[in-house]
N, CA, C and O atoms as CSV, one atom per row, in Angstrom:
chain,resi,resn,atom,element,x,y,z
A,1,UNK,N,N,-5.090,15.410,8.583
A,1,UNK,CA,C,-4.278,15.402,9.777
A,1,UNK,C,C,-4.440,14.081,10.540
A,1,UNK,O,O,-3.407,13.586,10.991
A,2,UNK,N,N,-5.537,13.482,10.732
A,2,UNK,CA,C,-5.443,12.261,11.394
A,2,UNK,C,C,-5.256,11.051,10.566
A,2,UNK,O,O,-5.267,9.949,11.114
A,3,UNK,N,N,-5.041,11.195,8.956
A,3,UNK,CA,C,-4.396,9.844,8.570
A,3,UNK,C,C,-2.752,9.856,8.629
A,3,UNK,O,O,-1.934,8.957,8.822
A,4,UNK,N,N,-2.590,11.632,8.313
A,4,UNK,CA,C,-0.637,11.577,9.228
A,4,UNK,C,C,-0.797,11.196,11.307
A,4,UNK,O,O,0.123,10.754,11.994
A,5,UNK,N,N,-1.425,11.355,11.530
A,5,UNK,CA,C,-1.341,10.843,12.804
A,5,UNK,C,C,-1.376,9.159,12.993
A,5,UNK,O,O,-1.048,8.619,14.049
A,6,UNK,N,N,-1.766,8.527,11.964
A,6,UNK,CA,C,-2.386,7.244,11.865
A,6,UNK,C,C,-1.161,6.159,11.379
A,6,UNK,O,O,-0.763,5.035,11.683
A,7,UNK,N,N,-0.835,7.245,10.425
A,7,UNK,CA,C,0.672,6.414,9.925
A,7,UNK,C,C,2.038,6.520,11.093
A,7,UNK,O,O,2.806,5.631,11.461
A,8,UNK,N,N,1.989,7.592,11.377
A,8,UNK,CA,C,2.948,7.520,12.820
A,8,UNK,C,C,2.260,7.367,13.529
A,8,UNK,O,O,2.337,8.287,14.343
A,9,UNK,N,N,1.198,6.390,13.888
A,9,UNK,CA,C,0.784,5.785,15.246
A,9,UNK,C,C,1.471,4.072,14.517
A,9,UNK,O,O,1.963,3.224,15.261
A,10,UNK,N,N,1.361,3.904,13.154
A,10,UNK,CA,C,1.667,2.657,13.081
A,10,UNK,C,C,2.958,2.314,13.064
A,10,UNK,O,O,3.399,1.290,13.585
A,11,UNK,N,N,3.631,3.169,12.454
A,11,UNK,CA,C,5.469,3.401,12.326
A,11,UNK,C,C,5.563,3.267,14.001
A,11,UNK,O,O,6.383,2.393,14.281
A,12,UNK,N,N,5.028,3.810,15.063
A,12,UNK,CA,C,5.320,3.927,16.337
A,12,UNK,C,C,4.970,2.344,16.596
A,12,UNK,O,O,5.953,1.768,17.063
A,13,UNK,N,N,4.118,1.702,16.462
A,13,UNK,CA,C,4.133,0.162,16.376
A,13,UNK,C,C,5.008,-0.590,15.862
A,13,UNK,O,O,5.605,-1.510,16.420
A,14,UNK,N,N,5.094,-0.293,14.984
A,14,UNK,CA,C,6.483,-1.100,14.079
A,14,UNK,C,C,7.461,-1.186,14.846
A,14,UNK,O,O,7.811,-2.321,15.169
A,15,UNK,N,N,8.408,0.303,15.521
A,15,UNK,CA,C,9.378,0.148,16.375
A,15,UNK,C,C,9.355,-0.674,17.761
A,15,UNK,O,O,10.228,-1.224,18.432
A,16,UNK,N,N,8.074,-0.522,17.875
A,16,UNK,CA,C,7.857,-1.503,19.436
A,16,UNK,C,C,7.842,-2.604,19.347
A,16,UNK,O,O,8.606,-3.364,19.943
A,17,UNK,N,N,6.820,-2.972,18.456
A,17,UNK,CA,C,6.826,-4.534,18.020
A,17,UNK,C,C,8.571,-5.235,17.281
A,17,UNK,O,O,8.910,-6.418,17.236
A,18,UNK,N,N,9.320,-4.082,16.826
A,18,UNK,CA,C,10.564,-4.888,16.449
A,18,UNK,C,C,11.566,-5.102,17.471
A,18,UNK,O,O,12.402,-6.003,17.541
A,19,UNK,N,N,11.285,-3.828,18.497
A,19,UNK,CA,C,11.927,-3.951,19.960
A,19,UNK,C,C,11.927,-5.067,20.699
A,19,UNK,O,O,12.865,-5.700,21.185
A,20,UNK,N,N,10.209,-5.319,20.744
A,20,UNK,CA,C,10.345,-6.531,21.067
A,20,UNK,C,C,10.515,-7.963,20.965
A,20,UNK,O,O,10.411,-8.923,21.729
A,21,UNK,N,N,10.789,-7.782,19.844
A,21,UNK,CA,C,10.739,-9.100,18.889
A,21,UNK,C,C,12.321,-9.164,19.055
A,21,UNK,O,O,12.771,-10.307,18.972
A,22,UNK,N,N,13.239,-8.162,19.271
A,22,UNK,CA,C,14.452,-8.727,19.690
A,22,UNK,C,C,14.700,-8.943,20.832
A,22,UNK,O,O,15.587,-9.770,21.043
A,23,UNK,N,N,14.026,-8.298,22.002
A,23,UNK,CA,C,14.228,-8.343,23.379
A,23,UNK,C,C,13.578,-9.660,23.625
A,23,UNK,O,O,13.967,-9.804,24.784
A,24,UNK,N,N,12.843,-10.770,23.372
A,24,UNK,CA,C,11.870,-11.473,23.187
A,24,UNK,C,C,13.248,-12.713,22.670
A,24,UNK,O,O,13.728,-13.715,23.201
A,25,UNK,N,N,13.403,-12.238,21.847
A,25,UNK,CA,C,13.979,-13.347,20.703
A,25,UNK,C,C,13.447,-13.977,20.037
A,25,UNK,O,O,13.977,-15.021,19.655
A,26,UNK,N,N,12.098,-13.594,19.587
A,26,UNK,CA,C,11.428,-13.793,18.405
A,26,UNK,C,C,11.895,-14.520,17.425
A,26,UNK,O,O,13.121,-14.565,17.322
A,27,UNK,N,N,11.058,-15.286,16.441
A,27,UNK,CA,C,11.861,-15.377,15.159
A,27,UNK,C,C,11.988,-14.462,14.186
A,27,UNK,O,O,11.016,-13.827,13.779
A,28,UNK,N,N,13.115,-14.315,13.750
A,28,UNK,CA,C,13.648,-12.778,13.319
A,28,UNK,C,C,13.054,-12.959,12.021
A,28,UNK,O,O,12.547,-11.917,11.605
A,29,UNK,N,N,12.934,-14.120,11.112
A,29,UNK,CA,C,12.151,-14.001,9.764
A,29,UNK,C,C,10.616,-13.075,10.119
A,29,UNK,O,O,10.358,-11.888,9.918
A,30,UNK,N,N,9.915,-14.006,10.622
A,30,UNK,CA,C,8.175,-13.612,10.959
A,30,UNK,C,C,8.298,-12.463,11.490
A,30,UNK,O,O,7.550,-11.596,11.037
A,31,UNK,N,N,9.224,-12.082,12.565
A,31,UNK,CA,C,9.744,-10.980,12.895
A,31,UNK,C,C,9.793,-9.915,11.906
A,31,UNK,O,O,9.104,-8.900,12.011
A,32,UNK,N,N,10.548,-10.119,11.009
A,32,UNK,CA,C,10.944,-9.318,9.333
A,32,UNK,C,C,9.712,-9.237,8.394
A,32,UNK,O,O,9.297,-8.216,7.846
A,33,UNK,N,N,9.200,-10.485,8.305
A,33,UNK,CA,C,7.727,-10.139,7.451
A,33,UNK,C,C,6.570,-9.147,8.241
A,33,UNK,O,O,5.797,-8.341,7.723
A,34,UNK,N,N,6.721,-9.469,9.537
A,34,UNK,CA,C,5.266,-8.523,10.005
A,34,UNK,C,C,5.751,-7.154,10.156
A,34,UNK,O,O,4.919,-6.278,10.388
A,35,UNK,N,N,7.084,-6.830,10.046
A,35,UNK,CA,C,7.556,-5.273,9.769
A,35,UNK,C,C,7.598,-4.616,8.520
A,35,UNK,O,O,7.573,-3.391,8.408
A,36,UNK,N,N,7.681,-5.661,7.285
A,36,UNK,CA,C,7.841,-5.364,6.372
A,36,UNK,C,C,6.011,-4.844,6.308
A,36,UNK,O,O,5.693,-3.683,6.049
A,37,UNK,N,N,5.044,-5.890,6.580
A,37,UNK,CA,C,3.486,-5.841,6.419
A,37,UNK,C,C,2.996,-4.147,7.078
A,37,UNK,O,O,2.087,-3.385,6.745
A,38,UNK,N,N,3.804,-4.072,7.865
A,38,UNK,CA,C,3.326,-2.927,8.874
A,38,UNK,C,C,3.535,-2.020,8.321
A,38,UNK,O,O,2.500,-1.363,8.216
A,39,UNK,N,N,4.719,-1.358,7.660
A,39,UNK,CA,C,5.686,-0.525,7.172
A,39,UNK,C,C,4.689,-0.196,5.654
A,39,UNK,O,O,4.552,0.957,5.246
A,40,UNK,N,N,4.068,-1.378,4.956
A,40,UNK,CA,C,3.704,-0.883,4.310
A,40,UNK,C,C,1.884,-0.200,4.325
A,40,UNK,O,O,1.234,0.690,3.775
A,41,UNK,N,N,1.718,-1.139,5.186
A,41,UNK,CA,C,0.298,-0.472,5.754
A,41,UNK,C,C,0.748,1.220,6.031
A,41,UNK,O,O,-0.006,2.157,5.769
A,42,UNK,N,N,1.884,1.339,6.507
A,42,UNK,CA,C,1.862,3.293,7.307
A,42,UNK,C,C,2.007,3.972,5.993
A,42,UNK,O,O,1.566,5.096,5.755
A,43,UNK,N,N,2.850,2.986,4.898
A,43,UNK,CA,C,2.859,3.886,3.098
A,43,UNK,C,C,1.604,4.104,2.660
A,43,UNK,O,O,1.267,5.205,2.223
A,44,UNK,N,N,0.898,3.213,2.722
A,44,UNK,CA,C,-0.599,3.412,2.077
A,44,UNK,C,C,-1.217,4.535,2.997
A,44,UNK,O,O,-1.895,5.389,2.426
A,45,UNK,N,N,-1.088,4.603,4.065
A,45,UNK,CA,C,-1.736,5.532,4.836
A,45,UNK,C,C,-1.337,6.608,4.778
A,45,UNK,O,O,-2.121,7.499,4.453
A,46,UNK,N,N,-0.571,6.777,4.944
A,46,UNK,CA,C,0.759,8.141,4.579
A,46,UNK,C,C,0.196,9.062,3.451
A,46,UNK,O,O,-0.230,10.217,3.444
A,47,UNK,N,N,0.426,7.715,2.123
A,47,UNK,CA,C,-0.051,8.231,0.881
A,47,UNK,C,C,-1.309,8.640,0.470
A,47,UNK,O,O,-1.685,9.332,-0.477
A,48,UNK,N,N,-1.931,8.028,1.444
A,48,UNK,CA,C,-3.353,8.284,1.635
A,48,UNK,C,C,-3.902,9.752,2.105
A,48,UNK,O,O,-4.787,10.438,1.594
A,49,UNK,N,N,-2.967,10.039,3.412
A,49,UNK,CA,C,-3.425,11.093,3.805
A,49,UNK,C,C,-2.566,12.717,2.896
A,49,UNK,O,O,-2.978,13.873,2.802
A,50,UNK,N,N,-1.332,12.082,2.403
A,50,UNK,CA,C,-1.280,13.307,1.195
A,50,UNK,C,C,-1.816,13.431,0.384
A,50,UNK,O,O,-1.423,14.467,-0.151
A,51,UNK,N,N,-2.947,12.790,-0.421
A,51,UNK,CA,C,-3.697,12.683,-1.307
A,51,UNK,C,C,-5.303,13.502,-0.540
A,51,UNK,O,O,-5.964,14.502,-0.819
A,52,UNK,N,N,-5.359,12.786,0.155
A,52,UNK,CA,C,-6.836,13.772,1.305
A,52,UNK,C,C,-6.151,15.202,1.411
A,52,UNK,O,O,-6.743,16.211,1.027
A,53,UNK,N,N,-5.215,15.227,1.806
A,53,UNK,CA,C,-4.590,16.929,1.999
A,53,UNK,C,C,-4.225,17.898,1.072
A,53,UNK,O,O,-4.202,19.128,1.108
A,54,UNK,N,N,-3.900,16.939,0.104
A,54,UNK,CA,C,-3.598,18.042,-1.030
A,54,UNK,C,C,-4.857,18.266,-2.287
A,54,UNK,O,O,-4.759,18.898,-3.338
A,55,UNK,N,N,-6.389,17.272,-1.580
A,55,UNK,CA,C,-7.658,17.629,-2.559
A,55,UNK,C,C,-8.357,18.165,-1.920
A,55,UNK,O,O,-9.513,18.178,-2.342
A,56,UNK,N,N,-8.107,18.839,-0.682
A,56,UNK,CA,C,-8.758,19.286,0.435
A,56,UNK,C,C,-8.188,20.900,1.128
A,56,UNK,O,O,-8.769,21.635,1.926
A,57,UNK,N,N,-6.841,21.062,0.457
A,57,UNK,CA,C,-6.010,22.207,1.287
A,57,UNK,C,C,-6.584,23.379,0.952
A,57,UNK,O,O,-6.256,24.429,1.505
A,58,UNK,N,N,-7.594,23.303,-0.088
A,58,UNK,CA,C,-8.016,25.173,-0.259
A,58,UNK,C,C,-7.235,25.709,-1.298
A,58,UNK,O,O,-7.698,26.566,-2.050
A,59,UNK,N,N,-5.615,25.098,-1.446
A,59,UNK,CA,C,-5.120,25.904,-1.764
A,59,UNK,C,C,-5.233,25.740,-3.982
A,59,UNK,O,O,-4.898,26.614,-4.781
A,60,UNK,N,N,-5.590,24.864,-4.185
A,60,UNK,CA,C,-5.635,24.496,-5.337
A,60,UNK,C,C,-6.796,25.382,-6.283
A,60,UNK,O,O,-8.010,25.474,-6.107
A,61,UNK,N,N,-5.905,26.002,-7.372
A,61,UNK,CA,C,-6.629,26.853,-8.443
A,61,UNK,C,C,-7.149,26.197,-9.357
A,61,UNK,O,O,-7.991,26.781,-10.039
A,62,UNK,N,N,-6.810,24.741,-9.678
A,62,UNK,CA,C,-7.320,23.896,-10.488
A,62,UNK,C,C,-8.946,23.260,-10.480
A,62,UNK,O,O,-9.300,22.387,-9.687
A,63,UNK,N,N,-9.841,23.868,-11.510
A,63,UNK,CA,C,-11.709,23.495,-11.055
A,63,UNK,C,C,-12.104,22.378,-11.810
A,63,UNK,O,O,-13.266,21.975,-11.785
A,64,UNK,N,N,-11.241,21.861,-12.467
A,64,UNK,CA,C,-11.704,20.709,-13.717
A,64,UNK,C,C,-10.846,19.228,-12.359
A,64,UNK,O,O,-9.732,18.981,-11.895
A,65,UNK,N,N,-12.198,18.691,-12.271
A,65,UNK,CA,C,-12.025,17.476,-11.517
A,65,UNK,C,C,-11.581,16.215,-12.297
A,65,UNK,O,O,-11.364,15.223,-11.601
A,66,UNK,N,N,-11.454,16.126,-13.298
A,66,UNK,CA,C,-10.717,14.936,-14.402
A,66,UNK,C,C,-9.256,15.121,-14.432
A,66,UNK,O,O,-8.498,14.167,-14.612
A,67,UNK,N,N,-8.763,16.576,-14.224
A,67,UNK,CA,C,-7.336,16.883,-14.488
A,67,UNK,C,C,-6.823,16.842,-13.177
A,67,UNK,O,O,-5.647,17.153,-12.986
A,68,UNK,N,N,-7.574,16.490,-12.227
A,68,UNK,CA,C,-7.469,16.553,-10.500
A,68,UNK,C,C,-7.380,15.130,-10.182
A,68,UNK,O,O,-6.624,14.619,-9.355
A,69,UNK,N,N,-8.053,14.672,-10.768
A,69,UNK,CA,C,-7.707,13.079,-10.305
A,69,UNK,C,C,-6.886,12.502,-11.376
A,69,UNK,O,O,-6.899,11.281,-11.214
A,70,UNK,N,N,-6.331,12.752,-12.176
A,70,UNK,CA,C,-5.181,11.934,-12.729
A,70,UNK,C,C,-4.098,12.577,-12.429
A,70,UNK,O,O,-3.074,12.349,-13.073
A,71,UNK,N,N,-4.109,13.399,-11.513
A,71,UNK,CA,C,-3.007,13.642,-10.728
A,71,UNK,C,C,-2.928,13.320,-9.414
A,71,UNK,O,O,-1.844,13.344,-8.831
A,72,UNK,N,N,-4.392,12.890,-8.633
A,72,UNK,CA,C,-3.995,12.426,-7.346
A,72,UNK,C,C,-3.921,10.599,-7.586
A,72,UNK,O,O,-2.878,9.949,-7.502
A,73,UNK,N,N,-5.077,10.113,-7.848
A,73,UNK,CA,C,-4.904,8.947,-8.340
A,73,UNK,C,C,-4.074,7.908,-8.629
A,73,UNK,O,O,-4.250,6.864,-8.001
A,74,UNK,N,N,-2.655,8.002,-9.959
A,74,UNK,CA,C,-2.134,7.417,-10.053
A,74,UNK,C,C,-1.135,7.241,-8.438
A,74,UNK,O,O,-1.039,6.197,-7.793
A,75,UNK,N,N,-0.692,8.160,-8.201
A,75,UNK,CA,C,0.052,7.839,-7.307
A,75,UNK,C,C,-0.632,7.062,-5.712
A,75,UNK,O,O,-0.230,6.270,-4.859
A,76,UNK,N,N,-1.290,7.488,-5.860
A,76,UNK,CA,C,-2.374,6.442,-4.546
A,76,UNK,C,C,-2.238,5.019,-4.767
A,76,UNK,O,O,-1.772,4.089,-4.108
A,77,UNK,N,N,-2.741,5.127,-5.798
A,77,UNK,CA,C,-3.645,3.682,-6.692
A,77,UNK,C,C,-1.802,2.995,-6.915
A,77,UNK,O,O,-1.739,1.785,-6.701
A,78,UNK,N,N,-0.654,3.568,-7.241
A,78,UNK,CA,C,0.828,2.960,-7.442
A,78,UNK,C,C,1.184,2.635,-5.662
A,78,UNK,O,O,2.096,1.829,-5.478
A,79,UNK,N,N,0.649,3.102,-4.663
A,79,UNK,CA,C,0.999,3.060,-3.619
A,79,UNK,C,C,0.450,1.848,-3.489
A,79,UNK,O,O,1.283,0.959,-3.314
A,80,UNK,N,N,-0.791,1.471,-3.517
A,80,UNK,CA,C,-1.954,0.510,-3.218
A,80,UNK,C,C,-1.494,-0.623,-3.768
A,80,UNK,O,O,-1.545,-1.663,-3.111
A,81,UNK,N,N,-0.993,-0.609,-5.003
A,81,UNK,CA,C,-0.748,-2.241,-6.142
A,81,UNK,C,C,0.900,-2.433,-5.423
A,81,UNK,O,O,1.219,-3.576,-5.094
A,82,UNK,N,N,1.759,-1.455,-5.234
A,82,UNK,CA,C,3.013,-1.761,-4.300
A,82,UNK,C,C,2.877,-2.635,-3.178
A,82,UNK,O,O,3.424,-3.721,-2.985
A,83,UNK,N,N,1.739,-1.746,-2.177
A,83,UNK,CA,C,1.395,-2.700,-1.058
A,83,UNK,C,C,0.625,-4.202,-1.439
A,83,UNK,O,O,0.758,-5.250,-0.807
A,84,UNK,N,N,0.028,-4.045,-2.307
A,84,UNK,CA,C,-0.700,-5.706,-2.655
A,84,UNK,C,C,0.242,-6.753,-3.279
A,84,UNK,O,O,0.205,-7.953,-3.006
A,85,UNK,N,N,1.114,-6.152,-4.171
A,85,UNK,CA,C,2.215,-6.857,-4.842
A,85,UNK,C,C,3.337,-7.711,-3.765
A,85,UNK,O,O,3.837,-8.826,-3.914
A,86,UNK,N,N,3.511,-6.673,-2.598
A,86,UNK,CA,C,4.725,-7.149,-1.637
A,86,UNK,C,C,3.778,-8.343,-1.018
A,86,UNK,O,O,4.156,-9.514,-0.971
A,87,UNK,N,N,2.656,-7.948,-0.607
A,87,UNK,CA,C,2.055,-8.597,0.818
A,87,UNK,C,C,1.541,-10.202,-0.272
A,87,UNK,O,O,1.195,-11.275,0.223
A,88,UNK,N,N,1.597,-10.033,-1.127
A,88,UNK,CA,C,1.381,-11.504,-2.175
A,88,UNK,C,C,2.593,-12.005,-1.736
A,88,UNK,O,O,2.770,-12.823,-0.833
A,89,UNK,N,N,3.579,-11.350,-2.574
A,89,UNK,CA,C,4.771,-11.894,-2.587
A,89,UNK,C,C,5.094,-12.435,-1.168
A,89,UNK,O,O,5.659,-13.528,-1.141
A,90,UNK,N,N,4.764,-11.712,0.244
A,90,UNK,CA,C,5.732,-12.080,1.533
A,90,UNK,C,C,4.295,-12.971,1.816
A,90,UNK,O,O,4.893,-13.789,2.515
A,91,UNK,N,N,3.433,-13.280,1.830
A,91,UNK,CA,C,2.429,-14.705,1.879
A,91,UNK,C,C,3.005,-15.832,1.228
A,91,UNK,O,O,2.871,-16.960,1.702
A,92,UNK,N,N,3.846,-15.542,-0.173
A,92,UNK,CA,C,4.406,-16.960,-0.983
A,92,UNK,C,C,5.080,-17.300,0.214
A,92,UNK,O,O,4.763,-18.209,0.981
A,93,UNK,N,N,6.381,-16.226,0.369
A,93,UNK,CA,C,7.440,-16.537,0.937
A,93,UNK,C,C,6.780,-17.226,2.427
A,93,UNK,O,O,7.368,-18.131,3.019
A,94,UNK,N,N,5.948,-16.849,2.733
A,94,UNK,CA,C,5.574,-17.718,4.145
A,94,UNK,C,C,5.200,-19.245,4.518
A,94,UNK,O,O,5.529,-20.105,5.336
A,95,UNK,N,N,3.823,-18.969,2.820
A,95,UNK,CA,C,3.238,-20.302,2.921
A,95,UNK,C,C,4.463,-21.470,2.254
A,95,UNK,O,O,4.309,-22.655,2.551
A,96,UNK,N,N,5.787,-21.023,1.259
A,96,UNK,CA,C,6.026,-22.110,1.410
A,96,UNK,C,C,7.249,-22.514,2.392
A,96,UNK,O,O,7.690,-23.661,2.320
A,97,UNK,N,N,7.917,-21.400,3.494
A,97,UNK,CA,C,8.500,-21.924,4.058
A,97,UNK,C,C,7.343,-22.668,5.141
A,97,UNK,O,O,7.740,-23.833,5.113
A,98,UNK,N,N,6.063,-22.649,6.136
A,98,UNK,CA,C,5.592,-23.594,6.422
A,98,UNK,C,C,5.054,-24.601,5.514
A,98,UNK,O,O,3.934,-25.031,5.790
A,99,UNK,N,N,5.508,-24.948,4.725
A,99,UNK,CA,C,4.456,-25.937,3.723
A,99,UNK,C,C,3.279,-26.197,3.318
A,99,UNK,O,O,2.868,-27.333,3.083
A,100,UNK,N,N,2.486,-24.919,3.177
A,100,UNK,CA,C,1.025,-24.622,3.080
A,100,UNK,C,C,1.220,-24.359,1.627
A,100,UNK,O,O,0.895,-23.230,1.259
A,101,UNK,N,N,1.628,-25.073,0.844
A,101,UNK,CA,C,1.029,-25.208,-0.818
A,101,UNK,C,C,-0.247,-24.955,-1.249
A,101,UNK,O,O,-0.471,-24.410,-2.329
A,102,UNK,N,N,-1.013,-25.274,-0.564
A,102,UNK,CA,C,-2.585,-25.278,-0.578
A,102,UNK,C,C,-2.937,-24.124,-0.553
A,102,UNK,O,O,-3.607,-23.692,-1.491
A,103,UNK,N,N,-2.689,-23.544,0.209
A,103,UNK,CA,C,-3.177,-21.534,0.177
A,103,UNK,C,C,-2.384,-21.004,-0.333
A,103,UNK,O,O,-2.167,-19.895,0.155
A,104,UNK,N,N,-1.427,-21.426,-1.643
A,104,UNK,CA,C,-1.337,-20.574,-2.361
A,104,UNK,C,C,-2.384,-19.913,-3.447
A,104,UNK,O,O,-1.875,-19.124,-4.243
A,105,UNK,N,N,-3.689,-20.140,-3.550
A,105,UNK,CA,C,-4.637,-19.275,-4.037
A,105,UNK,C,C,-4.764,-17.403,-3.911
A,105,UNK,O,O,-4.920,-16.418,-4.633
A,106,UNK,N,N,-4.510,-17.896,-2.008
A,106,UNK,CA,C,-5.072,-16.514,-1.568
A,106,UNK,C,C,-3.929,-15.508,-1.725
A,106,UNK,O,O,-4.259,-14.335,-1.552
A,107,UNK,N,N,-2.468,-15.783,-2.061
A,107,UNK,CA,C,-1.344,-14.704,-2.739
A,107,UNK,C,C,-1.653,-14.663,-3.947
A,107,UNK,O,O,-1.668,-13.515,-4.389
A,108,UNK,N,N,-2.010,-15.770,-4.954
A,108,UNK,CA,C,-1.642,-15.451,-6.640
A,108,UNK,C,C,-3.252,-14.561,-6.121
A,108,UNK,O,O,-2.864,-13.452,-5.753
A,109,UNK,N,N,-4.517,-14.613,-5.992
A,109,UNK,CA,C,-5.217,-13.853,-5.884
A,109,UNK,C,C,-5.774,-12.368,-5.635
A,109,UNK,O,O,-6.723,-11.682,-6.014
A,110,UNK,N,N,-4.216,-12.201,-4.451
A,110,UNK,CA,C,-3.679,-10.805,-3.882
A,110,UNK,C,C,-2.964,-10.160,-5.806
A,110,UNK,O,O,-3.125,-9.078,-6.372
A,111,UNK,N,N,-2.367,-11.160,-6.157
A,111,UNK,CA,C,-0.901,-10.741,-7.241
A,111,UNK,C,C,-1.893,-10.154,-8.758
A,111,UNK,O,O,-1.644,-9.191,-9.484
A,112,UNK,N,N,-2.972,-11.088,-8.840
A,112,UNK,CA,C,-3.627,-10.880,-9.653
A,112,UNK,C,C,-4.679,-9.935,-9.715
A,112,UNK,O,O,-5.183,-9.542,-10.767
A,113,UNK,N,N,-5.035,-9.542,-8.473
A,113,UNK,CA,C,-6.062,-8.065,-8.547
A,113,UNK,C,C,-5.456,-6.910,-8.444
A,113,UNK,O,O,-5.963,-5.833,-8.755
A,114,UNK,N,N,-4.083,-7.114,-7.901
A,114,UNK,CA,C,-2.935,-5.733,-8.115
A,114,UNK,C,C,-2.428,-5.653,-9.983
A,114,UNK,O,O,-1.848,-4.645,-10.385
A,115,UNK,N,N,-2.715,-6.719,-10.861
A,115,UNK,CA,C,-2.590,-6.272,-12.079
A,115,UNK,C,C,-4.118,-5.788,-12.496
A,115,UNK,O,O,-4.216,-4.741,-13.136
A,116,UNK,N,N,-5.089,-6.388,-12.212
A,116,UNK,CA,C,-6.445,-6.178,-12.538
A,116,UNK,C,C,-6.636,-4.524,-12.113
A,116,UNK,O,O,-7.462,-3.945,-12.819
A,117,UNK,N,N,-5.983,-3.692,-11.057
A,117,UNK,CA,C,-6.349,-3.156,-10.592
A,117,UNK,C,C,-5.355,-1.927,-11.494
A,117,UNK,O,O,-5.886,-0.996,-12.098
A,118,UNK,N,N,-3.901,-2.135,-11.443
A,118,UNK,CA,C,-2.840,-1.335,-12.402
A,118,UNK,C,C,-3.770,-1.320,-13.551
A,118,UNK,O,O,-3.935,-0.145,-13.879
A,119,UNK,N,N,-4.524,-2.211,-14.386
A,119,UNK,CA,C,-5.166,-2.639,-15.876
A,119,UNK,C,C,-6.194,-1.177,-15.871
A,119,UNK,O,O,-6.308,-0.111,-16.476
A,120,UNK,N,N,-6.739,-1.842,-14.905
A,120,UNK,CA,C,-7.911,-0.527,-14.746
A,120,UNK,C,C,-7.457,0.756,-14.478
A,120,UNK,O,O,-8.050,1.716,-14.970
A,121,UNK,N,N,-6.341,0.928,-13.661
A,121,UNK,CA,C,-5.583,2.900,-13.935
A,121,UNK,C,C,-5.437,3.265,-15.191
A,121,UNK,O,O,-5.811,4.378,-15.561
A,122,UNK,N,N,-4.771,2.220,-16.170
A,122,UNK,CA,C,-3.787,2.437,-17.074
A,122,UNK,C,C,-5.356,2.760,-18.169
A,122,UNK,O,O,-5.345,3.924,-18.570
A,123,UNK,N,N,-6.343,2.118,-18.560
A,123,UNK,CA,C,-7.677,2.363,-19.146
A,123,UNK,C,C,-8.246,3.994,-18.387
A,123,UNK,O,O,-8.470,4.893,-19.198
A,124,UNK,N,N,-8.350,4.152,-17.634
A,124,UNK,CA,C,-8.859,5.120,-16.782
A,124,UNK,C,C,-8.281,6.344,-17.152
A,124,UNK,O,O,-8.961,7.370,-17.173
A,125,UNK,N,N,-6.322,6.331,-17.634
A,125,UNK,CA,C,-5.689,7.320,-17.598
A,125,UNK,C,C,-5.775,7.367,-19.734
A,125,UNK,O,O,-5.257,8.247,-20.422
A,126,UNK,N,N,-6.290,6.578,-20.079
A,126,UNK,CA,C,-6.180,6.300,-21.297
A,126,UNK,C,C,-7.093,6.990,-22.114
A,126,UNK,O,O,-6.842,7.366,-23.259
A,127,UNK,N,N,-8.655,7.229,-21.236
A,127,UNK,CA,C,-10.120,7.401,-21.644
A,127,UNK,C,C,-9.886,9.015,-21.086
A,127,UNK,O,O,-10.714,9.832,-21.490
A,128,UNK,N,N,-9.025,9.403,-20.366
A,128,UNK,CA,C,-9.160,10.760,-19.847
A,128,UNK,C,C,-7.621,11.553,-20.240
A,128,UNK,O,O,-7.187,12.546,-19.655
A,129,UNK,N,N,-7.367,11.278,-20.673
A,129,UNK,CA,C,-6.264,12.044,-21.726
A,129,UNK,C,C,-6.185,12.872,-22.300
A,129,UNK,O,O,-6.957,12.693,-23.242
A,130,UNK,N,N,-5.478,14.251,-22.445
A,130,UNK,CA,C,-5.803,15.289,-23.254
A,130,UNK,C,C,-6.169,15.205,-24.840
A,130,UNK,O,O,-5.465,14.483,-25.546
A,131,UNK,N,N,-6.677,15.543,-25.109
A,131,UNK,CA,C,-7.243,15.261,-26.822
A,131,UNK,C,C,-6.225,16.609,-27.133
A,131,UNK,O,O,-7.001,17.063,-27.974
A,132,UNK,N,N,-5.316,17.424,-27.129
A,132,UNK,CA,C,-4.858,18.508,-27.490
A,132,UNK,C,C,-3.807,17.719,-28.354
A,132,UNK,O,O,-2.975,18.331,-29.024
């Protein structure tokens, strides 16, 4: 309950901060990237807290914890490499409209532990597979 409270506390940010970013007259790009950044922070959280709720609700007949997490898991862990993949990608798009060539390390770095990280689900879901 308080990571759904957490994601609509940030979605409730998002709208304010875009409110004001037009009432303001902001620049509507940086404007656009830190909504896009925000928006996906409340997915991860979101996804986060359906994943806490649905390994937690009581209501689950399922007792084998291997067949429990390759069902909560992938979809977390697809939420997580989504959010790392964009927030690489909208760092390119930043550093090279200011001309910071130089920190492009710290996006291909973001880009490359979201495959390192997909690498490791895809092994994980590979080693725990039904043998039937």
């Amino acid at each position: 309950m308080i990571f759904f409270g957490l994601a609509a506390a940030i979605i409730l940010s998002l709208a304010v901060n875009v409110v004001e970013g037009i009432a303001t007259g902001d620049n509507i790009m940086q404007m656009f990237l830190s909504s896009i950044n925000t928006g996906i922070i409340a997915l991860a959280v979101f996804e986060l807290a359906l994943v806490i709720d649905k390994e937690y609700s009581g209501h689950e007949e399922e007792t084998d914890a291997v067949v429990s997490l390759r069902r909560t898991i992938p979809r977390f862990i697809g939420t997580v490499c989504v959010a790392l993949s964009l927030e690489g990608l909208i760092m390119v798009i930043k550093y090279s409209q200011l001309d910071l060539a130089g920190n492009l390390y710290y996006p291909v770095a973001i880009i490359c532990s979201t495959a390192l990280l997909l690498t490791s689900l895809s092994i994980f879901l590979f080693l725990t597979r039904d043998k039937a």
